[in-house]
PDB file of N, H, CA, C and O in Angstrom:
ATOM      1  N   UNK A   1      21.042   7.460  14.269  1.00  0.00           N
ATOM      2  CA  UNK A   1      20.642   8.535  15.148  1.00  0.00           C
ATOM      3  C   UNK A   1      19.122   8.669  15.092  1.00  0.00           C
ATOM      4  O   UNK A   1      18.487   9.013  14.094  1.00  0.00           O
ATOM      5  N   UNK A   2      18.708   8.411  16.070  1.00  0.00           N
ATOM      6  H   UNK A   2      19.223   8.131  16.880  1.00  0.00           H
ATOM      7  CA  UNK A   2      17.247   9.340  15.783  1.00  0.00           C
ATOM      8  C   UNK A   2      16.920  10.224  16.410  1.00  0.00           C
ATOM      9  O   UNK A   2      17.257  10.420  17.577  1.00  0.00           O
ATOM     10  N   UNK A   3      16.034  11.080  15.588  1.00  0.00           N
ATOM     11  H   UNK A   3      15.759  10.921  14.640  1.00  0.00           H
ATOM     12  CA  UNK A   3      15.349  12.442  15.505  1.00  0.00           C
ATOM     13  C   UNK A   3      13.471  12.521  15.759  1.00  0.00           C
ATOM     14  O   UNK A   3      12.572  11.944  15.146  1.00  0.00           O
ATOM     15  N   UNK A   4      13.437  13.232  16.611  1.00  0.00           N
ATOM     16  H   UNK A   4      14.167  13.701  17.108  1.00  0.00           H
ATOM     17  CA  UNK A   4      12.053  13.387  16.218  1.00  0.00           C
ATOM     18  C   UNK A   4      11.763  14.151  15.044  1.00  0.00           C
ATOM     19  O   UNK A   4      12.700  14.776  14.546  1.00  0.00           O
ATOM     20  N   UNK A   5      10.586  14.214  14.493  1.00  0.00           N
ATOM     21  H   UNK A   5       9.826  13.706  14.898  1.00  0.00           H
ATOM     22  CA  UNK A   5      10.183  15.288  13.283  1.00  0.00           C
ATOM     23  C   UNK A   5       8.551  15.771  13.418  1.00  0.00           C
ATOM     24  O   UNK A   5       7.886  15.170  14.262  1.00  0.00           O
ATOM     25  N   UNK A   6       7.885  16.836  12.617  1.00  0.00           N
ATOM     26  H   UNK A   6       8.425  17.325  11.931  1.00  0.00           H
ATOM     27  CA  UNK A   6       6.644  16.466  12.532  1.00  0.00           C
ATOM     28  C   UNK A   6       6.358  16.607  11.208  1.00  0.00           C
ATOM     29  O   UNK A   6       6.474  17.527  10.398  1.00  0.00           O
ATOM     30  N   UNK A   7       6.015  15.644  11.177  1.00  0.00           N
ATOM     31  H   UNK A   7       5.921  14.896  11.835  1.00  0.00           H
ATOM     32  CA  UNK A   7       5.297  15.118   9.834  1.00  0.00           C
ATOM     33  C   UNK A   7       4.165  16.370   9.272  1.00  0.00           C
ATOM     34  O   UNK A   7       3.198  16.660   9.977  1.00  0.00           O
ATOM     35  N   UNK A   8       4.370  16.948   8.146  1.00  0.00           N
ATOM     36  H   UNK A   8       5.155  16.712   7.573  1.00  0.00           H
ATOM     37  CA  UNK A   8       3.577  17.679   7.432  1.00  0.00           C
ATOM     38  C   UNK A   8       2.781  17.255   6.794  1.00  0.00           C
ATOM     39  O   UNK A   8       1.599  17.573   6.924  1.00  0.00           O
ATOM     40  N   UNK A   9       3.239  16.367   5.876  1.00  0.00           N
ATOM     41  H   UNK A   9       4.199  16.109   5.771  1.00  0.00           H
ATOM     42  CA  UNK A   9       2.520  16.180   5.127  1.00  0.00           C
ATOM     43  C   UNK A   9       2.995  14.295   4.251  1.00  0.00           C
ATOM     44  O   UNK A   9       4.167  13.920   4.227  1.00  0.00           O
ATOM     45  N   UNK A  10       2.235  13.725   3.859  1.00  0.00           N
ATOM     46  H   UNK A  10       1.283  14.030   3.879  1.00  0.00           H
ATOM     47  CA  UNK A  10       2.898  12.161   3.033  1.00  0.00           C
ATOM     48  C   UNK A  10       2.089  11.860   1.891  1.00  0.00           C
ATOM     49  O   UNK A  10       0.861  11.921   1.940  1.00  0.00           O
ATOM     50  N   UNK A  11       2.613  11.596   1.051  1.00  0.00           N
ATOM     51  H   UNK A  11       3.611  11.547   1.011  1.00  0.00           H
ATOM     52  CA  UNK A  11       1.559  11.172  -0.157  1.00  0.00           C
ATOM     53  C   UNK A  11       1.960  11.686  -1.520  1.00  0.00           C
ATOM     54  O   UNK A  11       2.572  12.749  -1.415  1.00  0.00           O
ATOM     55  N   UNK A  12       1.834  11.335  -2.578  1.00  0.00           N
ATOM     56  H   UNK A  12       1.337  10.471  -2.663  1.00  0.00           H
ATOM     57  CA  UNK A  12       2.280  12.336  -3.673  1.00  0.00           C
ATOM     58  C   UNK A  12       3.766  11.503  -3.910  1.00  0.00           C
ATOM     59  O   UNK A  12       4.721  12.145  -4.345  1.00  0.00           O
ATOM     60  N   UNK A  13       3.905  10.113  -3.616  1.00  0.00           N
ATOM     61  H   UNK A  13       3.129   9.591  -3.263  1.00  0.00           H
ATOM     62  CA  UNK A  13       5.847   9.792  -3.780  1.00  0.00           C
ATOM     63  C   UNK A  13       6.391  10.465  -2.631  1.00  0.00           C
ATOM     64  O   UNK A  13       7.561  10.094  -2.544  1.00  0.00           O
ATOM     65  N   UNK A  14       6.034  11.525  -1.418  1.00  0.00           N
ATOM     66  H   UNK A  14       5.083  11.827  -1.489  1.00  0.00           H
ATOM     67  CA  UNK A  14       6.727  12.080  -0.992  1.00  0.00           C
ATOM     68  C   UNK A  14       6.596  12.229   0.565  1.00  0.00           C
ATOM     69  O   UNK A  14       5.450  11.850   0.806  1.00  0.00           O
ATOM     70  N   UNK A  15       7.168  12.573   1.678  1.00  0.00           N
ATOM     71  H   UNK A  15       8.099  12.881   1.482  1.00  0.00           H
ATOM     72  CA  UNK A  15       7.466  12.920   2.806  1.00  0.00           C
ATOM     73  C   UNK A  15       7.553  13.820   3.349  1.00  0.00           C
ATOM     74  O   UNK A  15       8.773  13.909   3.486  1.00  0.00           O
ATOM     75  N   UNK A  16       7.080  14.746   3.868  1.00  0.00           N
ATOM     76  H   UNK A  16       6.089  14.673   3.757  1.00  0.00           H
ATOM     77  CA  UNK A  16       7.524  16.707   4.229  1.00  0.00           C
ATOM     78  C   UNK A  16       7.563  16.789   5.362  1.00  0.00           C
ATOM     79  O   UNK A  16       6.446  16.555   5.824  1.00  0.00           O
ATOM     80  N   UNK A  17       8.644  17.116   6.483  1.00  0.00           N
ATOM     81  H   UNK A  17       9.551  17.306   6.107  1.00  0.00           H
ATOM     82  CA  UNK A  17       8.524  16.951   7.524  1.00  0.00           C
ATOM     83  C   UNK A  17       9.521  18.233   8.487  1.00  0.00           C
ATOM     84  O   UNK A  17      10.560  18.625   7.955  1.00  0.00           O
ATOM     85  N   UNK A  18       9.154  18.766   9.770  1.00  0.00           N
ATOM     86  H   UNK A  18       8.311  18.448  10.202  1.00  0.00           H
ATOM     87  CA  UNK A  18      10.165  19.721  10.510  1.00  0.00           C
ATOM     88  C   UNK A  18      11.165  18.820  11.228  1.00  0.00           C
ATOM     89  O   UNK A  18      10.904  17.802  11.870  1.00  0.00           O
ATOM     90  N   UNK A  19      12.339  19.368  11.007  1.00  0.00           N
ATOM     91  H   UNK A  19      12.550  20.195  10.485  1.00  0.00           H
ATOM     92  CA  UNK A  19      13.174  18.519  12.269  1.00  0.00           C
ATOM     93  C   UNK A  19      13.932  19.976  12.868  1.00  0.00           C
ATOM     94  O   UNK A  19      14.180  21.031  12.284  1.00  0.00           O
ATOM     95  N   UNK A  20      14.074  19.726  13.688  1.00  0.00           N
ATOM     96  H   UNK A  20      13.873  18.869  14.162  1.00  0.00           H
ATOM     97  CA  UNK A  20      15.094  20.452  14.575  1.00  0.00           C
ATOM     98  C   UNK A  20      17.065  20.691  14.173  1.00  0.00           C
ATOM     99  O   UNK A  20      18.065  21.366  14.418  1.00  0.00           O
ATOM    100  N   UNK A  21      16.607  19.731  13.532  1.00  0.00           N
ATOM    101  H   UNK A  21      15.795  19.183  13.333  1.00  0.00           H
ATOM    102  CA  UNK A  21      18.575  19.335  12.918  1.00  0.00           C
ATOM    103  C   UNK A  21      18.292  19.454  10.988  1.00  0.00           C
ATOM    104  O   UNK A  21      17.190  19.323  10.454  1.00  0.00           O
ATOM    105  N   UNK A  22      19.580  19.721  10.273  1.00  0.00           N
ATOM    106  H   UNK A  22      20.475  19.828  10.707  1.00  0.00           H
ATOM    107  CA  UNK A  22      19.361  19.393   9.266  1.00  0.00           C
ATOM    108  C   UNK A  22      19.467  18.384   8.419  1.00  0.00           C
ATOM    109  O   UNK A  22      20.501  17.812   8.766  1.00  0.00           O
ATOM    110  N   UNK A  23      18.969  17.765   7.420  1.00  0.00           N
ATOM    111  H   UNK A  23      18.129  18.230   7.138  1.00  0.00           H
ATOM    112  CA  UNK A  23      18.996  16.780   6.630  1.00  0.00           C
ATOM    113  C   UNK A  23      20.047  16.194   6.222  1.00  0.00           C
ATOM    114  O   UNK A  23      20.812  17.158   6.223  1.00  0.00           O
ATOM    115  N   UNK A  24      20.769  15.173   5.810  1.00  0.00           N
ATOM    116  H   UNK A  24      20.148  14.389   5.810  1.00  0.00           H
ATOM    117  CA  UNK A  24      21.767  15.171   5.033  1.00  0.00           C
ATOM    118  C   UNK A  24      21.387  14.679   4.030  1.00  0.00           C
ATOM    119  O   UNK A  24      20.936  13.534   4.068  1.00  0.00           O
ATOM    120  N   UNK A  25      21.449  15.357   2.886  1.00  0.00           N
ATOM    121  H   UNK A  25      21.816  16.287   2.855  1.00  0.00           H
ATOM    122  CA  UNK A  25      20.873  14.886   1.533  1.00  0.00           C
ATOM    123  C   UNK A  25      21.448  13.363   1.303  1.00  0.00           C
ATOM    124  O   UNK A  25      22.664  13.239   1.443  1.00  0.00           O
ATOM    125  N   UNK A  26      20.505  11.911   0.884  1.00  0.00           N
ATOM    126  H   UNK A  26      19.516  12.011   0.771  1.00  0.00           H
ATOM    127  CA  UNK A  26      20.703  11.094   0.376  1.00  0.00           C
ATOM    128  C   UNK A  26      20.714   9.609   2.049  1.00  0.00           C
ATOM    129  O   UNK A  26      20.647   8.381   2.105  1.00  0.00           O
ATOM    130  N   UNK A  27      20.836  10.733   3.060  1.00  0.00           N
ATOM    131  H   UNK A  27      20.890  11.731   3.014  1.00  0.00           H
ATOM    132  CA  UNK A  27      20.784  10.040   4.235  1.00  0.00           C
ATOM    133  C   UNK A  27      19.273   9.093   4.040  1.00  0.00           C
ATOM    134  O   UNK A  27      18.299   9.591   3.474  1.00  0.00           O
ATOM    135  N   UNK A  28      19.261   7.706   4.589  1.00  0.00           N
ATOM    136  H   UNK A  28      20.052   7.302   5.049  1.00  0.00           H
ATOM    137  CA  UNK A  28      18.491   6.973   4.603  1.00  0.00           C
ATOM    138  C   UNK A  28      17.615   6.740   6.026  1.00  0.00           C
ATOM    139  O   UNK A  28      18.278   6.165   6.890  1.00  0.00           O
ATOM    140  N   UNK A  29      16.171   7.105   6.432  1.00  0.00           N
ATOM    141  H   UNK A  29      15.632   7.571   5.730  1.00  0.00           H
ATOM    142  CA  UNK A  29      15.872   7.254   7.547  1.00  0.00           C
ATOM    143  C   UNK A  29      14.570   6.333   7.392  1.00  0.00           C
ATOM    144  O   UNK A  29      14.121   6.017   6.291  1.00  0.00           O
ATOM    145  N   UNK A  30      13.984   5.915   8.679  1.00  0.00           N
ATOM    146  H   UNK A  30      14.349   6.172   9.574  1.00  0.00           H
ATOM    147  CA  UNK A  30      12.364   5.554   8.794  1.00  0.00           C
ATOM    148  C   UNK A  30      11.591   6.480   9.859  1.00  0.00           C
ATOM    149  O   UNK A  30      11.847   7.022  10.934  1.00  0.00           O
ATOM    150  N   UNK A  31      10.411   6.357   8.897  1.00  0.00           N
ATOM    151  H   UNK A  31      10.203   5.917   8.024  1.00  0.00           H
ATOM    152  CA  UNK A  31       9.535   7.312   9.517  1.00  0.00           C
ATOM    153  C   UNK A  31       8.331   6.550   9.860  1.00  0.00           C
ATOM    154  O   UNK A  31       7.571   5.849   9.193  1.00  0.00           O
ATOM    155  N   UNK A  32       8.377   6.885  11.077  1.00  0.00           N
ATOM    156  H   UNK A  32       8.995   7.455  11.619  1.00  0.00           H
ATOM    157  CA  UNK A  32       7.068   5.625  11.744  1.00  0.00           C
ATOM    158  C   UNK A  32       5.935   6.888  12.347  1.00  0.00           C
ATOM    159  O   UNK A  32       6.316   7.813  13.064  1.00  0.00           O
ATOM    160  N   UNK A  33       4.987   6.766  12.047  1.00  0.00           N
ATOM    161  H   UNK A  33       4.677   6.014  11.464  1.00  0.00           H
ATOM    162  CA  UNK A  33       3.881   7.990  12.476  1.00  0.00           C
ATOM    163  C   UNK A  33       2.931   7.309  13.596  1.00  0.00           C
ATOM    164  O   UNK A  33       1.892   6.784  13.197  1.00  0.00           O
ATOM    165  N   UNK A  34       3.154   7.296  14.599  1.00  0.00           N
ATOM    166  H   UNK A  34       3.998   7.723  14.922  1.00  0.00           H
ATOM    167  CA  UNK A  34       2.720   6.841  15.727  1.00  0.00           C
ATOM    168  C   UNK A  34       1.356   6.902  15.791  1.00  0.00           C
ATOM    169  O   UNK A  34       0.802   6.017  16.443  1.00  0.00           O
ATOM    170  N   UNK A  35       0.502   7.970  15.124  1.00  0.00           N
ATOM    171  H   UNK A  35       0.952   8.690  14.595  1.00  0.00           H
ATOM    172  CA  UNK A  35      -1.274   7.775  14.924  1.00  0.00           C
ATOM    173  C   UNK A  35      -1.552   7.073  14.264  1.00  0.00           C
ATOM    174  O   UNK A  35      -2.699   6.629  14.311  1.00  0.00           O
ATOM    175  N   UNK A  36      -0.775   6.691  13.461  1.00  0.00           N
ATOM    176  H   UNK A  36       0.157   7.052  13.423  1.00  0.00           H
ATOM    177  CA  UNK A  36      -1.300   5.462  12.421  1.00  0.00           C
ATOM    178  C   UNK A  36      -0.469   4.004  12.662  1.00  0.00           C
ATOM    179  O   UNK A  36       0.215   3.448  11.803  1.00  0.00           O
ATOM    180  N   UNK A  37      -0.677   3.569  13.911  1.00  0.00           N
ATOM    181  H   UNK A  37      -1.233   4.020  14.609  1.00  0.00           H
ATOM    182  CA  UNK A  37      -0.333   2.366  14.304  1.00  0.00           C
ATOM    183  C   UNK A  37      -0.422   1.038  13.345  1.00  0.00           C
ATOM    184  O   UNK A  37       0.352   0.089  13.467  1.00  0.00           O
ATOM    185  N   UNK A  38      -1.286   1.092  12.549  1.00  0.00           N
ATOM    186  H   UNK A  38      -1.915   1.863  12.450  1.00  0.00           H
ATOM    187  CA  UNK A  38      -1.711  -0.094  12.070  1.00  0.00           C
ATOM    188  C   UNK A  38      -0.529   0.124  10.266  1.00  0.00           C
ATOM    189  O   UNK A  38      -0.308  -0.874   9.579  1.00  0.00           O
ATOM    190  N   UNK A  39      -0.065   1.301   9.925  1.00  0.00           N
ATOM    191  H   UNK A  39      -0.244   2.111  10.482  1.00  0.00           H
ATOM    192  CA  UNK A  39       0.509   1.481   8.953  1.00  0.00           C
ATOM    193  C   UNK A  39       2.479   1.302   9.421  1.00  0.00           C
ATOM    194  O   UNK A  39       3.091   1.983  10.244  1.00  0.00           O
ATOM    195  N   UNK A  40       2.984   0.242   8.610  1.00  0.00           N
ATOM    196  H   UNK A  40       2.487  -0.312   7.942  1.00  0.00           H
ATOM    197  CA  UNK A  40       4.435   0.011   8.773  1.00  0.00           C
ATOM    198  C   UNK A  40       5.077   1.227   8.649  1.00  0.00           C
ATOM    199  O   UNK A  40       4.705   2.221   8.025  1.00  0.00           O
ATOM    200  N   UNK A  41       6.132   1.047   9.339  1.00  0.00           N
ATOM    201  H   UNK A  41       6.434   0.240   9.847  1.00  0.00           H
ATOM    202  CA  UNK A  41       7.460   2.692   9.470  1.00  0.00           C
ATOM    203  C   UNK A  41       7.867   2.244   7.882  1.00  0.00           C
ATOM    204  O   UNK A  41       8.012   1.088   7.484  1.00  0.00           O
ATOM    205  N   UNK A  42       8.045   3.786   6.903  1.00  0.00           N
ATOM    206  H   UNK A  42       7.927   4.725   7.227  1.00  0.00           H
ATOM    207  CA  UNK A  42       8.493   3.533   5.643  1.00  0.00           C
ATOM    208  C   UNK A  42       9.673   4.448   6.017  1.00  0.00           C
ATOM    209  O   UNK A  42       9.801   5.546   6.560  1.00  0.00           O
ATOM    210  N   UNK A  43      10.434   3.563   5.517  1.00  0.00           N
ATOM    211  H   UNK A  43      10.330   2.671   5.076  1.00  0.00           H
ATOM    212  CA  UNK A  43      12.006   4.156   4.992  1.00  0.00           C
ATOM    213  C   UNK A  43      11.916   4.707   3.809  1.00  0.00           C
ATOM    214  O   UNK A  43      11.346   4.203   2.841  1.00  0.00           O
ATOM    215  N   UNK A  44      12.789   6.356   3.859  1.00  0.00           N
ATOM    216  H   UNK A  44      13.252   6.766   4.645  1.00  0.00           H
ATOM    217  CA  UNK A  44      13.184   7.184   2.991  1.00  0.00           C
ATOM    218  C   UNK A  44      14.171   7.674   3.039  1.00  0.00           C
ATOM    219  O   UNK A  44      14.822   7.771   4.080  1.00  0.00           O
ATOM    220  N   UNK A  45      14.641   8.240   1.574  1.00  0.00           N
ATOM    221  H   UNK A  45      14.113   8.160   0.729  1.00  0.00           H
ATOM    222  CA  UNK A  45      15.599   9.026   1.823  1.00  0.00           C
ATOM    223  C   UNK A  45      15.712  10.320   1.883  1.00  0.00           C
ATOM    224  O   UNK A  45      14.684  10.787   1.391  1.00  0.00           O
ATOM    225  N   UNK A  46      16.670  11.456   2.349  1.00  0.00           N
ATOM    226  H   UNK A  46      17.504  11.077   2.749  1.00  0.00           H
ATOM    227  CA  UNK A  46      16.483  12.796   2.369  1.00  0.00           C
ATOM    228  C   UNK A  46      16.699  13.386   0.792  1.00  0.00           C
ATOM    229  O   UNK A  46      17.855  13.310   0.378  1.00  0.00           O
ATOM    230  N   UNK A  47      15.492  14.078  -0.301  1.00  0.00           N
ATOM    231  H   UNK A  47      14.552  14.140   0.035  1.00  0.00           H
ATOM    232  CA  UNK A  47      16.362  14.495  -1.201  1.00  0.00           C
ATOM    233  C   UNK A  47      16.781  16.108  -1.198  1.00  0.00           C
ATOM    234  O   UNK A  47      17.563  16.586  -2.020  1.00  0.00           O
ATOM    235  N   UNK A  48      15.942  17.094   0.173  1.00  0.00           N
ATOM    236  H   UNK A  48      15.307  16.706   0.841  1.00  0.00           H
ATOM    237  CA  UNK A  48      15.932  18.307   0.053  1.00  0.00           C
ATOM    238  C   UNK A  48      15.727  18.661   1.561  1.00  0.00           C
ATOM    239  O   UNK A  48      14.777  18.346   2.277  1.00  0.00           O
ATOM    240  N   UNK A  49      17.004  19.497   1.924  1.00  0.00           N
ATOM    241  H   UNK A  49      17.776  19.752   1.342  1.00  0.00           H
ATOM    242  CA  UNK A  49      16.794  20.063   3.525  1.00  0.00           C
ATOM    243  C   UNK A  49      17.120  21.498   3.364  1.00  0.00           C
ATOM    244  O   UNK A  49      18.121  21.860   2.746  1.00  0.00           O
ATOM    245  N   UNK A  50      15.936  22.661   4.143  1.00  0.00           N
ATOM    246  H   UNK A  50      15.123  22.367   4.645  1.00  0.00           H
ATOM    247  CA  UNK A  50      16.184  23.979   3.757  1.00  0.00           C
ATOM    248  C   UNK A  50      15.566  24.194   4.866  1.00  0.00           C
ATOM    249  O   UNK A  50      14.531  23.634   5.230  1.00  0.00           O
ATOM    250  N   UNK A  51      16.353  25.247   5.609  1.00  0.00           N
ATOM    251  H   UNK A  51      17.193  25.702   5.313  1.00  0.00           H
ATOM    252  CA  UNK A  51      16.113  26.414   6.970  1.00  0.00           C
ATOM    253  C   UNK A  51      14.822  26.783   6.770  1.00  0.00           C
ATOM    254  O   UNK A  51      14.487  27.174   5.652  1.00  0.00           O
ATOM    255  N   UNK A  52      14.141  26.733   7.543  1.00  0.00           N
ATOM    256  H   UNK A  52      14.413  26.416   8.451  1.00  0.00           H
ATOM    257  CA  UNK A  52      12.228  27.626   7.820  1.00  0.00           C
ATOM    258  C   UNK A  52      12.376  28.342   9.049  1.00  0.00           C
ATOM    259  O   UNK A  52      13.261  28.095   9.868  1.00  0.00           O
ATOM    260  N   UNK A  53      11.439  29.296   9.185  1.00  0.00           N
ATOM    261  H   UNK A  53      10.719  29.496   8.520  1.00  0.00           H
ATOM    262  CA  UNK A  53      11.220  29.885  10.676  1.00  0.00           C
ATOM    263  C   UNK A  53       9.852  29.549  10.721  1.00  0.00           C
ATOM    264  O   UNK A  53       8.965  29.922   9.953  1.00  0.00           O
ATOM    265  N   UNK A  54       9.767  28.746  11.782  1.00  0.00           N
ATOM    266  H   UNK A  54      10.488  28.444  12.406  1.00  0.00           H
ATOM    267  CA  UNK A  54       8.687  28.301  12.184  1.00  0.00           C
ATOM    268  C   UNK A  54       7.869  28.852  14.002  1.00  0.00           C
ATOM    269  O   UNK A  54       8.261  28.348  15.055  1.00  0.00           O
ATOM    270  N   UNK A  55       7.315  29.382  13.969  1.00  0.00           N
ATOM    271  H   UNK A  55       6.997  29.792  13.114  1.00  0.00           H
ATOM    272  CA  UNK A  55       6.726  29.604  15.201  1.00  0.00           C
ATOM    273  C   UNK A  55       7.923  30.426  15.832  1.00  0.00           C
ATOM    274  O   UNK A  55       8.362  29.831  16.816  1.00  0.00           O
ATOM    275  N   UNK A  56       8.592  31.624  15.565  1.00  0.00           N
ATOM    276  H   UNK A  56       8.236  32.108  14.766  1.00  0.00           H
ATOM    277  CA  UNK A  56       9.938  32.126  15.792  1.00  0.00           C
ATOM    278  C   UNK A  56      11.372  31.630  16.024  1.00  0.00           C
ATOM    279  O   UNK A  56      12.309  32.223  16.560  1.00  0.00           O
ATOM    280  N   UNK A  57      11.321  30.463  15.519  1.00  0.00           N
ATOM    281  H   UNK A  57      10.560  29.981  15.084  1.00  0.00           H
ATOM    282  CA  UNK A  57      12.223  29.318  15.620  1.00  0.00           C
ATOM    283  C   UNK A  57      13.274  28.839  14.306  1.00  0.00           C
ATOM    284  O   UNK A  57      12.712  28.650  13.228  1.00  0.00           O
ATOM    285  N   UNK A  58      14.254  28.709  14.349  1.00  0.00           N
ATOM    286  H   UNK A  58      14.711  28.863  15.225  1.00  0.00           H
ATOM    287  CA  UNK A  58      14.952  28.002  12.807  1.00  0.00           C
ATOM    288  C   UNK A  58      14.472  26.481  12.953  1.00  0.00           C
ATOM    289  O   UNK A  58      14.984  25.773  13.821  1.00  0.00           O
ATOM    290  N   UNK A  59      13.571  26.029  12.170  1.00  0.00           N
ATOM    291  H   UNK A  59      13.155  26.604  11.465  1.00  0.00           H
ATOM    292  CA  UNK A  59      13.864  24.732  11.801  1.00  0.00           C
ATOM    293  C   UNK A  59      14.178  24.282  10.291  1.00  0.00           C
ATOM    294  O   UNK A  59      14.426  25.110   9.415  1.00  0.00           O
ATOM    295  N   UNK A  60      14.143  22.720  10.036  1.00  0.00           N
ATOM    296  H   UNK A  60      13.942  22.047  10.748  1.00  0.00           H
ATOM    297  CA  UNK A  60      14.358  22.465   8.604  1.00  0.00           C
ATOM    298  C   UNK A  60      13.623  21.772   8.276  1.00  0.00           C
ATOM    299  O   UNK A  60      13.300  20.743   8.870  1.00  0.00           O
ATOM    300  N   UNK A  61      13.055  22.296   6.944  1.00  0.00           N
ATOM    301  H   UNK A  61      13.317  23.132   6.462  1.00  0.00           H
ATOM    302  CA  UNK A  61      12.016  21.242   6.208  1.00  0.00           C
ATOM    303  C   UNK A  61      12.680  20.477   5.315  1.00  0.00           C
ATOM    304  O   UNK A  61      13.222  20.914   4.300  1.00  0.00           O
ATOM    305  N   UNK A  62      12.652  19.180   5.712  1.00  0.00           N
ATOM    306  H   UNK A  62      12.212  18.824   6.536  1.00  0.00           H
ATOM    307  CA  UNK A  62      13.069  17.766   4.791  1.00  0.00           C
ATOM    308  C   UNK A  62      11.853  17.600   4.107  1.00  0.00           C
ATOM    309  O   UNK A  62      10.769  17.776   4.663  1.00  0.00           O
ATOM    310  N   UNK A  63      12.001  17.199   2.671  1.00  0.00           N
ATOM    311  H   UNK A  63      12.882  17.056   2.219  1.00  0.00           H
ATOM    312  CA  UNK A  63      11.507  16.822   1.847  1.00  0.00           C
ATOM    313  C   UNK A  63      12.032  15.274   1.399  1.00  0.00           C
ATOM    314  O   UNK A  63      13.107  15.182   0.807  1.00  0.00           O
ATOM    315  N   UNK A  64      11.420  14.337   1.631  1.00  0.00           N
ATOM    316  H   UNK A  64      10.546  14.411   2.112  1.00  0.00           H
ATOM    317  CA  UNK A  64      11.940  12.990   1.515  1.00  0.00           C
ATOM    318  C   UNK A  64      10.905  12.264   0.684  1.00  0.00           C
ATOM    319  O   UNK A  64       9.714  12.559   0.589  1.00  0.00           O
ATOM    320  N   UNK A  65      11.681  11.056  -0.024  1.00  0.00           N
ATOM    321  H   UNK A  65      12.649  10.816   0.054  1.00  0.00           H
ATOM    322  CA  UNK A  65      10.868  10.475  -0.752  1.00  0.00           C
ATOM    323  C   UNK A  65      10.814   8.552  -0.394  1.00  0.00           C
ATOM    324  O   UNK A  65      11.840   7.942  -0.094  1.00  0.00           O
ATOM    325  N   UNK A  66       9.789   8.043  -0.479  1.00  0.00           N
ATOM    326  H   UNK A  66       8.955   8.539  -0.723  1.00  0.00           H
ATOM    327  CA  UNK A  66      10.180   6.417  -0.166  1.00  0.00           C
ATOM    328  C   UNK A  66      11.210   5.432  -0.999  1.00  0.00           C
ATOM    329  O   UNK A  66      11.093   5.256  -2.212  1.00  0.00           O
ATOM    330  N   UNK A  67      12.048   4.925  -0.340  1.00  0.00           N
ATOM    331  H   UNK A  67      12.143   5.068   0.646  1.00  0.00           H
ATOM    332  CA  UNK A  67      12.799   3.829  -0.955  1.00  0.00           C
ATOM    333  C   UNK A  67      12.563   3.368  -2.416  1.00  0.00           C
ATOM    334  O   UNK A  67      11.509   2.814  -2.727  1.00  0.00           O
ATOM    335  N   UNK A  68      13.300   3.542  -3.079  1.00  0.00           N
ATOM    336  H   UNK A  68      14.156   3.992  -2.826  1.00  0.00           H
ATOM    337  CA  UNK A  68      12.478   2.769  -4.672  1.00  0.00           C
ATOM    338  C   UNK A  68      11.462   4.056  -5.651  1.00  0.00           C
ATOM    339  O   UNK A  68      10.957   3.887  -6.761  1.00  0.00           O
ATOM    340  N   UNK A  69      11.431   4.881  -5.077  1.00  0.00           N
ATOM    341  H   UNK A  69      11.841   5.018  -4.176  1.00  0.00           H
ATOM    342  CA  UNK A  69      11.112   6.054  -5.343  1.00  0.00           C
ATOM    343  C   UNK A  69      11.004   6.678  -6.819  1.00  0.00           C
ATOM    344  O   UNK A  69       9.783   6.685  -6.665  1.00  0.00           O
ATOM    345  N   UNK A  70      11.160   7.188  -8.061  1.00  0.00           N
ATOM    346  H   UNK A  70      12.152   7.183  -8.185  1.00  0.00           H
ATOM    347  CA  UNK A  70      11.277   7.764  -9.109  1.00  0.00           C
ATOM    348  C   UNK A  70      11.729   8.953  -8.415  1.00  0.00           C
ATOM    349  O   UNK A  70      11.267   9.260  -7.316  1.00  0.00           O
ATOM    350  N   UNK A  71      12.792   9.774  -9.135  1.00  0.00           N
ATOM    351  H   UNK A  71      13.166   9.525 -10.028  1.00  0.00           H
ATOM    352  CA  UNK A  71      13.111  11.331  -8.725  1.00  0.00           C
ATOM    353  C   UNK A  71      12.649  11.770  -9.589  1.00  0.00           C
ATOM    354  O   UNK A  71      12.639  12.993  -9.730  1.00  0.00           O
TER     355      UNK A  71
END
């Protein structure tokens, strides 16, 4: 399935991102950041999805980490 998201934040082992839908913990996704053309889509997995109100809105912040990862 894909989802759009927006990317918060990357770096740190980690991924932070809004989606519109929620996470399924352990689900395996790639995240390709379209401004940074020259950087490969990294696959992660979901380890944390929690409800936000964002801009008067429910969304969910995924917290994901890259493939091969340390928890």
């Amino acid at each position: 399935m894909m989802r759009d998201v927006l990317v918060e934040s990357a770096g740190d082992g980690e991924v932070i991102a809004l989606s519109r839908e929620p996470g399924v913990l352990g689900e395996v996704v790639t995240v390709d950041v379209p401004a940074e053309r020259t950087a490969p889509p990294v696959h992660v997995r979901v380890v944390e999805s929690e409800p936000v109100v964002a801009n008067g809105t429910v969304r969910h912040r995924l917290r994901m980490e890259p493939i091969g990862a340390q928890s």
